[in-house]
C-alpha atoms as one frame of an Amber mdcrd trajectory, in Angstrom:
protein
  -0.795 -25.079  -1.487  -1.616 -23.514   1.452  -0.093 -19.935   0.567  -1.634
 -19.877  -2.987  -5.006 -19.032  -1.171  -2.919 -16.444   1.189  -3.540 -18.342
   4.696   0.280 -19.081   5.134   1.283 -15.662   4.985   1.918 -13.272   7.596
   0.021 -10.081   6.621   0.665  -6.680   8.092  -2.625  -5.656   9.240  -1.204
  -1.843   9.558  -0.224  -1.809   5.810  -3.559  -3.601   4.611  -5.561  -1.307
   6.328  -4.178   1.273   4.502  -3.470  -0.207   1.414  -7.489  -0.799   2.006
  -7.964   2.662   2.666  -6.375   3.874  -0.718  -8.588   1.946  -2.706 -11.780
   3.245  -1.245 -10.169   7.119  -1.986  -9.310   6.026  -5.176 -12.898   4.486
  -6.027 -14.521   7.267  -4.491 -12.184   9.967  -6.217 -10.882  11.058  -3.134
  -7.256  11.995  -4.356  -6.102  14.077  -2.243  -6.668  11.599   0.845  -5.142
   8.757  -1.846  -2.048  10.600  -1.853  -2.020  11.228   1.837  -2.584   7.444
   2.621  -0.008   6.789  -0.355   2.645   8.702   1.673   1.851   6.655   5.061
   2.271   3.878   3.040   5.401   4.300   1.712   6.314   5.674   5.309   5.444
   2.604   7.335   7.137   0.278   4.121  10.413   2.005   4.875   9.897   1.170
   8.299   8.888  -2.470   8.229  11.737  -2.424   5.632  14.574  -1.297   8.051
  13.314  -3.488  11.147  13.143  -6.782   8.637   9.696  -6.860   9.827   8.479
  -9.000   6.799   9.735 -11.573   4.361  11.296 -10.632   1.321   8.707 -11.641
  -1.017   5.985  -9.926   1.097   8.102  -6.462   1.129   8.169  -6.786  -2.636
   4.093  -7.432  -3.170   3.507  -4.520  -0.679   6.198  -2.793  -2.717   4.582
  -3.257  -5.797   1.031  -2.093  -4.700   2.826   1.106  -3.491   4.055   1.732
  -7.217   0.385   0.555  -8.598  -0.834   3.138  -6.115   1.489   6.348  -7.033
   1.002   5.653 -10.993  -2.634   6.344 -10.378  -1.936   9.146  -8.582   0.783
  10.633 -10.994  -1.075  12.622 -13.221  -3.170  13.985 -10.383  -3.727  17.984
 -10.610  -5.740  19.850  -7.952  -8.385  21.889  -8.696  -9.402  23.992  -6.448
């Protein structure tokens, strides 16, 4: 019971700072930074990934955001 309300997890505050700062590029239209963060993300996953830094089930929900993240981002075309 404790974990459906997300208090028996252990978070990666690194990742959910970022994963925070995606959304605000992404809500503010800030794509280009988006994609930058996206890549940090995906960076510091691959780490945490090869250290065993996190459980299983929290790799895969981080994993997940990161592919909710670059579909957003897919179709993105500079303008300038």
């Amino acid at each position: 019971m404790i974990e459906m309300f997300g208090f028996g997890k252990k978070r990666d505050r690194e990742l959910d700072e970022i994963i925070s700062q995606i959304k605000v590029d992404l809500s503010n239209n800030y794509k280009d930074n988006a994609v930058e963060n996206i890549k940090k993300l995906r960076q510091l996953l691959d780490l945490r990934s090869m250290d065993g830094a996190l459980k299983p089930e929290l790799m895969d929900e981080y994993r997940n955001t990161l592919e909710g993240f670059e579909e957003d981002v897919r179709s993105f075309k500079r303008t300038y």
